[in-house]
C-alpha positions in Angstrom: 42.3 0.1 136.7 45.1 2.6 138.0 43.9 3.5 141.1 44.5 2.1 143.9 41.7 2.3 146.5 40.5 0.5 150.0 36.8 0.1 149.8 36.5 -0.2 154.0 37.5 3.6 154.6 34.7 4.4 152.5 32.2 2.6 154.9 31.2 2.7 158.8 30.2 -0.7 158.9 31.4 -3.7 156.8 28.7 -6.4 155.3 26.3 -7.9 156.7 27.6 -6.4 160.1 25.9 -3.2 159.1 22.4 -4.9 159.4 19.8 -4.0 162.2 19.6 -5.5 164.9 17.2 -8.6 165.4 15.0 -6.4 168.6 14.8 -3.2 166.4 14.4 -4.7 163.3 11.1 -6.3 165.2 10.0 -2.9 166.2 10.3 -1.5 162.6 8.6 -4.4 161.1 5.4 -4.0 163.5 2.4 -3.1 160.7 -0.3 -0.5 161.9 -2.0 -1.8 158.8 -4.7 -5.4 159.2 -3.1 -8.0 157.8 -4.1 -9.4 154.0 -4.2 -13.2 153.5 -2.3 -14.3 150.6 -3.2 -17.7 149.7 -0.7 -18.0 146.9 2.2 -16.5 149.4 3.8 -19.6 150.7 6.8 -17.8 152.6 6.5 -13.9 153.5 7.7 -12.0 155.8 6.1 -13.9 159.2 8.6 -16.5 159.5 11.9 -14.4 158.9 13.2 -16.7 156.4 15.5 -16.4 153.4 13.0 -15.3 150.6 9.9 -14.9 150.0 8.2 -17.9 148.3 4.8 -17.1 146.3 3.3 -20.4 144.7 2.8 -20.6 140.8 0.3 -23.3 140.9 2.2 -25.8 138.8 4.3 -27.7 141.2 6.7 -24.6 141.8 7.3 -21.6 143.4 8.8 -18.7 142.7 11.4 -17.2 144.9 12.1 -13.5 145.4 14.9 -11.7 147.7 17.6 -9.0 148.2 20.5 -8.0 150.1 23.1 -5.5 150.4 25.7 -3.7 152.2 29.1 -1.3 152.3 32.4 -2.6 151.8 33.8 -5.3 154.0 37.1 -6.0 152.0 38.9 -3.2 150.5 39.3 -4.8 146.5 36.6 -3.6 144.8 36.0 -6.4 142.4 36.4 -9.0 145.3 33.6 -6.7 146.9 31.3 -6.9 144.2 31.7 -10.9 144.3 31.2 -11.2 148.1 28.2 -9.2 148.1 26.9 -10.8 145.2 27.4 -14.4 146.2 25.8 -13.1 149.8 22.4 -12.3 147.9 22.1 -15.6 145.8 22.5 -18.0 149.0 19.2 -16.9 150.3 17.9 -18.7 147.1 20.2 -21.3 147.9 18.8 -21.4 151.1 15.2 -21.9 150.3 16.3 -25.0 148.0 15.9 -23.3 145.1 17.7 -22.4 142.2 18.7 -18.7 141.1 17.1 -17.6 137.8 18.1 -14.1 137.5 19.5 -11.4 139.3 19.5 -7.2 139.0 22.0 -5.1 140.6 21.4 -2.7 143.7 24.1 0.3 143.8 25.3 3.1 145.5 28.1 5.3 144.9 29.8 8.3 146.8 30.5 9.5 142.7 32.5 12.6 144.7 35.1 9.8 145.9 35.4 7.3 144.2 35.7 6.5 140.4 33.6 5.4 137.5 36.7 2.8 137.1 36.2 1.6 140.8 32.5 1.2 140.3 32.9 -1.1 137.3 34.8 -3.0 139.3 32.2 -3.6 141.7 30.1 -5.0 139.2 32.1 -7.0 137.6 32.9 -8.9 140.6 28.7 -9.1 140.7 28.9 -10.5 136.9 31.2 -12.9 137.7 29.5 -14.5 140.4 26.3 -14.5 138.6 28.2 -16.3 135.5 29.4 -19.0 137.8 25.9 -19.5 139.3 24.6 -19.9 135.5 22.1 -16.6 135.7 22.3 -13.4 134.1 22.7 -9.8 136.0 20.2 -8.4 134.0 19.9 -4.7 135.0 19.0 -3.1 138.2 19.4 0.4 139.9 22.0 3.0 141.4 21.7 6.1 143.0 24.4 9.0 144.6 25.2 7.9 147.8 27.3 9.1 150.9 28.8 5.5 151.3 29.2 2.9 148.4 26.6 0.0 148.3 26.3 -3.5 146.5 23.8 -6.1 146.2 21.8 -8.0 144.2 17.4 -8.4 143.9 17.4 -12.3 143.0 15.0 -14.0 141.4 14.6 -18.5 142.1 12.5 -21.6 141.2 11.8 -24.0 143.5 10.1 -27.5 143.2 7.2 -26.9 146.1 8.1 -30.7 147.5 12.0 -29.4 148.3 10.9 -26.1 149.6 13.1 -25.2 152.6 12.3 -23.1 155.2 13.7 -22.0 158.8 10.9 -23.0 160.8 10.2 -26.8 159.7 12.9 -28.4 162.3 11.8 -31.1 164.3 13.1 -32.4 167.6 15.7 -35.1 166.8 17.9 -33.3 164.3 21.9 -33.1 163.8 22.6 -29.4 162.9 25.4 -28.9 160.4 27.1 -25.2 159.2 28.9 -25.6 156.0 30.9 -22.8 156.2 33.1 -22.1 159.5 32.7 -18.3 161.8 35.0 -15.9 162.7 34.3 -13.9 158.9 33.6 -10.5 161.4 36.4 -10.8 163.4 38.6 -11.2 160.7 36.7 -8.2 159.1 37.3 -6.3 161.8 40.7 -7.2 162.0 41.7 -5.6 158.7 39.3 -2.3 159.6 41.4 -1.7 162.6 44.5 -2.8 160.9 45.7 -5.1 162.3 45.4 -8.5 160.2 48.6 -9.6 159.1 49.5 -10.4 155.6 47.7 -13.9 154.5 45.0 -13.6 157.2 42.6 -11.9 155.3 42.4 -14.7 152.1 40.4 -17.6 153.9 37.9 -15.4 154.7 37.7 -14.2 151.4 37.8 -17.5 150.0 34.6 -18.6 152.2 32.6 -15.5 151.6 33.2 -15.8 147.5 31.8 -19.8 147.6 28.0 -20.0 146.2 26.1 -21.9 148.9 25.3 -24.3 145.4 24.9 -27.2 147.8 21.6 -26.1 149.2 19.5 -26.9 146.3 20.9 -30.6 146.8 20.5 -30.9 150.2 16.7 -29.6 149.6 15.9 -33.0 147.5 17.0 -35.4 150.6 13.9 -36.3 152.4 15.9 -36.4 156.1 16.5 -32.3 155.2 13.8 -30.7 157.1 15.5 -27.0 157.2 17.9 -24.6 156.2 18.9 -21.2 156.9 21.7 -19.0 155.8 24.2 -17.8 158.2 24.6 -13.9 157.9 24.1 -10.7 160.1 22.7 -11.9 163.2 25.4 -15.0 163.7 25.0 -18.3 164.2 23.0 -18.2 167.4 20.8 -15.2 166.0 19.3 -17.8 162.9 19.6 -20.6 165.0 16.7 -18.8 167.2 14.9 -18.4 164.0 14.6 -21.6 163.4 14.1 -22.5 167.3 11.3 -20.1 167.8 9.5 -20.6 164.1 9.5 -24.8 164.7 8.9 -25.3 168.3 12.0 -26.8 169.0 15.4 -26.0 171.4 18.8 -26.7 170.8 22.4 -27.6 171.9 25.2 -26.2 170.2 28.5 -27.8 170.6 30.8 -25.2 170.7 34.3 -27.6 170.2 32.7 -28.7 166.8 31.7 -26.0 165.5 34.0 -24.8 162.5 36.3 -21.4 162.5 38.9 -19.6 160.2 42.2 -20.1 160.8 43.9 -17.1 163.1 40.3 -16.0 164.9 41.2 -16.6 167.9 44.1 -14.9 167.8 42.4 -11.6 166.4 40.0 -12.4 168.4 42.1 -12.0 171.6 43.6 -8.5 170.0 39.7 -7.1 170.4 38.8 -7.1 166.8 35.3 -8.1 167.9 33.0 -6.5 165.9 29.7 -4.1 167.2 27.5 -6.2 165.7 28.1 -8.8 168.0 27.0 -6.9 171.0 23.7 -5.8 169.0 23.1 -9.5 168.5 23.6 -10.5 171.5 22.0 -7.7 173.2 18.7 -9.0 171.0 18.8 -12.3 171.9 20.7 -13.2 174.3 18.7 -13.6 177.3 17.3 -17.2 175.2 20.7 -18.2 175.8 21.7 -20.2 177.9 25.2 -19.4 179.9 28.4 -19.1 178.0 31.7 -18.0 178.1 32.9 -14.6 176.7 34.8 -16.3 174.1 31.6 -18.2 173.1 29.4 -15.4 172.7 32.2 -13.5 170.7 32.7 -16.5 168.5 28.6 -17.6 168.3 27.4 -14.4 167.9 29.8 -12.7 165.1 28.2 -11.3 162.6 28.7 -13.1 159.3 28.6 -12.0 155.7 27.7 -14.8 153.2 27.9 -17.5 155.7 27.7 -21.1 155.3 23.8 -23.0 155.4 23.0 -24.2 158.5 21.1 -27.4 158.1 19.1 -29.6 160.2 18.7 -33.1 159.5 16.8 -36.0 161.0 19.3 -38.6 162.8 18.4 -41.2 161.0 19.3 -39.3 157.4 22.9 -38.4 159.1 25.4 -40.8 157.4 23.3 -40.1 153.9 23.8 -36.7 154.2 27.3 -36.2 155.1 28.1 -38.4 152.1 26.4 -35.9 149.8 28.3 -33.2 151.3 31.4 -35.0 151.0 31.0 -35.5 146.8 29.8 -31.9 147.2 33.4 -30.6 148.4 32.0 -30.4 152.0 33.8 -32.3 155.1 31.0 -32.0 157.7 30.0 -33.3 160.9 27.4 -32.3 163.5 27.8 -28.7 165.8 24.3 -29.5 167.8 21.1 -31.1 168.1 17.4 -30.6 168.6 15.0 -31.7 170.7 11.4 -30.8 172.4 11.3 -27.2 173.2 11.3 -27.4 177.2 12.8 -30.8 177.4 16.5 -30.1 178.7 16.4 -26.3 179.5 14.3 -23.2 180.2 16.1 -21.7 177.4 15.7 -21.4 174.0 19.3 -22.7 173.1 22.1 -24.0 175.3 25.9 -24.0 174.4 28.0 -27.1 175.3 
């Protein structure tokens, strides 16, 4: 490909930072329309979860879901493979396993090349290859700003079905990827990340979340979530609200990027922070600046955020490690009520 191109000045917003808020996306999703019972809908859109889950009467359900966004690294290719790996993890979430995929695509075809957009989907391809499933078509239209992302399609046994409000009070949460992805984001936006910076960001944003559909099949599992948009704190209410349950989030545990401070302290904070924080915040208990920055950073394909009966701990942190994952615990759970009037507290 001979030109040379940086996918972010294409874009106002960058990955999953460009989603809606959590308070206006309530608002928008408010039906004037009765409600319909389902029977064979196990997961829809009530609980916010991953995907949707609709039951196929044999022992498995089928799992539906998409996502997209604009640019959030300049490489076009390395685009395509962020945004792509960012739609298959809510699959991953859910426990399931990704049968298929078609594409989702946009393109400013005023501005950008035929060559550029290839690219795009080839990053797409390749992440579909390494997670076994075709891309097997999909749709594109002219657009002002270039868009990427995948409509997947999963199986899941009904037995390891995961979902984001199942937690019970007791728990160890674990994130399997670490934060600061915005900031960093932001950082090369504004121009200011230094050579270097950028690549273990990269690096975390291009790993498949495989290890969900293993974590699913361990009986002290009892949720998941993906990590994305609304930040740690943002899904971590999700699964709060949907269970019943509070939670403690230590912060000194819990995982970040090399350098985010340090960006970090330069102001590359992104806006999506203050619209997640703005939407939730007040079921936070106090924290520092820093903490709210760092909790409530929007993330684009974030790590799983697991939560796992006590007693299960030691199995489960041996699976992750002969899964490539070095984890310990970033909170607990307990009985919604029992330590604080709020929803979530920060240690």
């Amino acid at each position: 490909m001979s030109e040379k191109v940086k996918l972010t000045e294409y874009s106002h917003g960058a990955g999953c930072g460009c989603k809606i808020s959590p308070m206006l996306l309530d608002d928008i999703l408010k039906s004037t329309r009765p409600a319909i019972d389902y029977p064979e809908l196990l997961v829809g859109n009530a609980s916010r979860d991953d995907a949707a889950a609709y039951d196929l009467g044999n022992g498995t359900a089928v799992l539906s879901t998409t996502d997209f966004f604009m640019p959030i690294v300049d490489d076009p290719f390395t685009f395509g493979q962020i945004a792509a790996t960012n739609a298959l993890s809510d699959i991953y979430a859910m426990g399931g396993r990704p049968l298929m995929a078609i594409s989702i695509f946009g393109w400013p075809i005023d501005k950008l090349s035929a060559d550029v957009a290839r690219a795009v989907i080839d990053g797409g391809r390749a992440v579909c290859e390494d997670a076994g499933i075709p891309l097997a078509g999909g749709h594109s239209i002219d657009s002002p700003e270039p868009i990427f992302g995948l409509a997947a399609t999963g199986l899941v046994e009904k037995e390891h079905l995961m979902r984001n409000d199942s937690a019970e009070p007791g728990c160890y949460l674990y994130l399997t990827k670490p934060l600061g992805i915005g900031i960093l984001s932001t950082a090369q936006k504004q121009k200011k990340i230094e050579e270097g910076d950028i690549e273990p960001a990269i690096e975390a944003m291009t790993m498949l979340n495989k290890a969900g559909a293993q974590f699913a099949r361990m009986e002290s599992v009892v949720a998941m979530t993906d990590v994305t948009g609304f930040g740690l704190l943002g899904h971590l209410v999700e699964i709060c609200e949907g269970s019943g349950i509070g939670a403690t989030v230590w912060f000194d545990e819990v995982p970040l990027l090399p350098n985010v401070e340090k960006y970090r302290a330069l102001g590359c904070v992104p806006g999506g922070m203050r619209k997640n924080f703005k939407s939730y915040g007040e079921k936070i208990g106090p924290m520092s600046e820093r903490q709210r920055e760092i909790l409530c950073d929007a993330q684009t394909s974030g790590g799983l955020l697991v939560a796992v009966k006590r007693e299960g701990a030691r199995e489960f942190e041996e699976r992750a490690e002969s899964l490539g994952l070095h984890l310990k615990p970033i909170g607990e759970t307990y009985s919604k009520g029992e330590r604080s009037e709020h929803l979530i507290e920060v240690a």
